[in-house]
N, C-alpha and C positions, 0 to 999 in steps of 0.2 A: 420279824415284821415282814409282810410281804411284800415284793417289789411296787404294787401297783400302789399299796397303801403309802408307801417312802413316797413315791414319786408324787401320787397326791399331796401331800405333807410339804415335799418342798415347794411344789407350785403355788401352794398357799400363802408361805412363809416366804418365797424367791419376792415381791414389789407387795408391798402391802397397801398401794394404792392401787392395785391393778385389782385388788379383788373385790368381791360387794362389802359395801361399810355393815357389818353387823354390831348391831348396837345392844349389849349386856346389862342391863338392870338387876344386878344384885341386891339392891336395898329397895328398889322399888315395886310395888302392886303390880301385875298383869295394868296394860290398860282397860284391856277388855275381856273381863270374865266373865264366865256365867258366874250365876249368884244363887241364893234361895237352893230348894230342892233340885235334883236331878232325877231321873230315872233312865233305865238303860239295862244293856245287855254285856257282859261277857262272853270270849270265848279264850279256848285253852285248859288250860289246865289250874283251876276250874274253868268251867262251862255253866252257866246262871243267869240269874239277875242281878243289878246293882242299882245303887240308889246313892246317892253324895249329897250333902249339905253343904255349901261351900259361901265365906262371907269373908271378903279380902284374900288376902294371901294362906286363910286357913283354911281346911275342908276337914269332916270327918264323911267317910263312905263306910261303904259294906257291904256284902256278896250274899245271896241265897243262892250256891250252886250244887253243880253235882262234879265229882271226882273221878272222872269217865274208867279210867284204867286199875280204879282199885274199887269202884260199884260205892261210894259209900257221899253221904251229905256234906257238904263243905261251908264252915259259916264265917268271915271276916268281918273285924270291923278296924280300920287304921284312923288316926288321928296325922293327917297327909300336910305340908308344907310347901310352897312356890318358893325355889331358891333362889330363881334367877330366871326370865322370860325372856328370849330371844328375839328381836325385832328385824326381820328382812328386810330390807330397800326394796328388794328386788319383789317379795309378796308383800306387801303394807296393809291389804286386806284379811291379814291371818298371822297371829302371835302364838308361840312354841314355849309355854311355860313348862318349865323343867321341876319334878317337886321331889319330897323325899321325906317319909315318916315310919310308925311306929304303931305295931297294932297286934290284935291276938286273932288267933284259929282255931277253930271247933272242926275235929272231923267226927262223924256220927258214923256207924255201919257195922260189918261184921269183925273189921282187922281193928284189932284193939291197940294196934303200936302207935303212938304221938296223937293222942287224940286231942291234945291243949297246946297248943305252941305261940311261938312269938314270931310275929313278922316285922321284915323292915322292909316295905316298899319302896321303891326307886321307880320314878320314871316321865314320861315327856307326852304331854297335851298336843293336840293340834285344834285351833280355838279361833274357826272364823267370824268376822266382824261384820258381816254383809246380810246374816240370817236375821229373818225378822224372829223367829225362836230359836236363842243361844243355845248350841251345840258342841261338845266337846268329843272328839274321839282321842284316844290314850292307850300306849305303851307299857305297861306296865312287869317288872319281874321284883321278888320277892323271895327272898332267903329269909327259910322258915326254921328257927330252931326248936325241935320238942321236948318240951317238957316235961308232960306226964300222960303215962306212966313211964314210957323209957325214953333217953335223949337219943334226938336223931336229927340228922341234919336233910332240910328240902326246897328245892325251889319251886313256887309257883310264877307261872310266866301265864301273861293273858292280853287280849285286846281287846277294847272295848266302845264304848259309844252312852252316852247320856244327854238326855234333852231336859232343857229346865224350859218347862211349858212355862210355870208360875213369875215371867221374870221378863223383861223388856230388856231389847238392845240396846 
């Protein structure tokens, strides 16, 4: 562990009234999510479009990208979950829903290794409340295991952005 990271760690944990009250909803809903359809971009590794359906703590998304470093088409679709959404004192205008699910990959192109696999995304929203059209941008990495025809292990890492036109603050 690196010195800067300890030292952070203990200032955190040294008065736990000293620091901002972060308040943990593990059982509970985002207060405020987008809802209804998404549309949006990707980038990383895939680089594309995306689109998410999201209704309470559930979403199913999915990617139409390209796979910039091996030339070939890239297709997801995960069925994604809200663990737990972080509430700041300190930003009250912006919730950090943390999520984490299960989904498969299509890669299309000339390299015929793992063309079907399975992902498990992991990762953290930034989901302001002040937009008259609700906006997510998102974190997102994804450890990919392949299937078929041969196993192989991969991560996809990407950032991204989706606006739910269809959907009131």
């Amino acid at each position: 562990m690196s010195p800067t990271l300890l030292l952070a760690l203990l200032a955190l944990t040294a008065d736990a009234d000293a620091g901002p009250d972060f308040q943990y909803e593990p059982s509970a809903p985002p207060d405020y999510a987008p809802m209804g359809l998404g549309l949006g971009a990707v980038i990383g590794a895939p680089t594309g479009f995306t689109g998410a359906w999201r209704a309470g703590r559930s979403a199913v998304d999915g990617a139409v990208a390209w796979d910039i470093p091996n030339s070939r088409l890239h297709l997801h679709s995960d069925y994604l979950f809200t663990v737990y959404t972080l509430n700041d004192p300190l930003l009250p205008e912006v919730e950090f829903p943390f999520y984490m699910g299960v989904g498969a990959r299509v890669l299309l192109g000339a390299d015929q290794q793992s063309i079907l696999g399975a992902r498990i995304p992991l990762g953290a929203s930034v989901v302001p409340k002040e937009l008259s059209v609700p906006l997510e941008a998102f974190l997102e990495v994804a450890p990919v295991i392949g299937l078929y025809p041969s196993t192989a292990v991969n991560l996809d890492a990407l950032i991204g952005v989706r606006v739910y036109p269809f959907t009131g603050p």
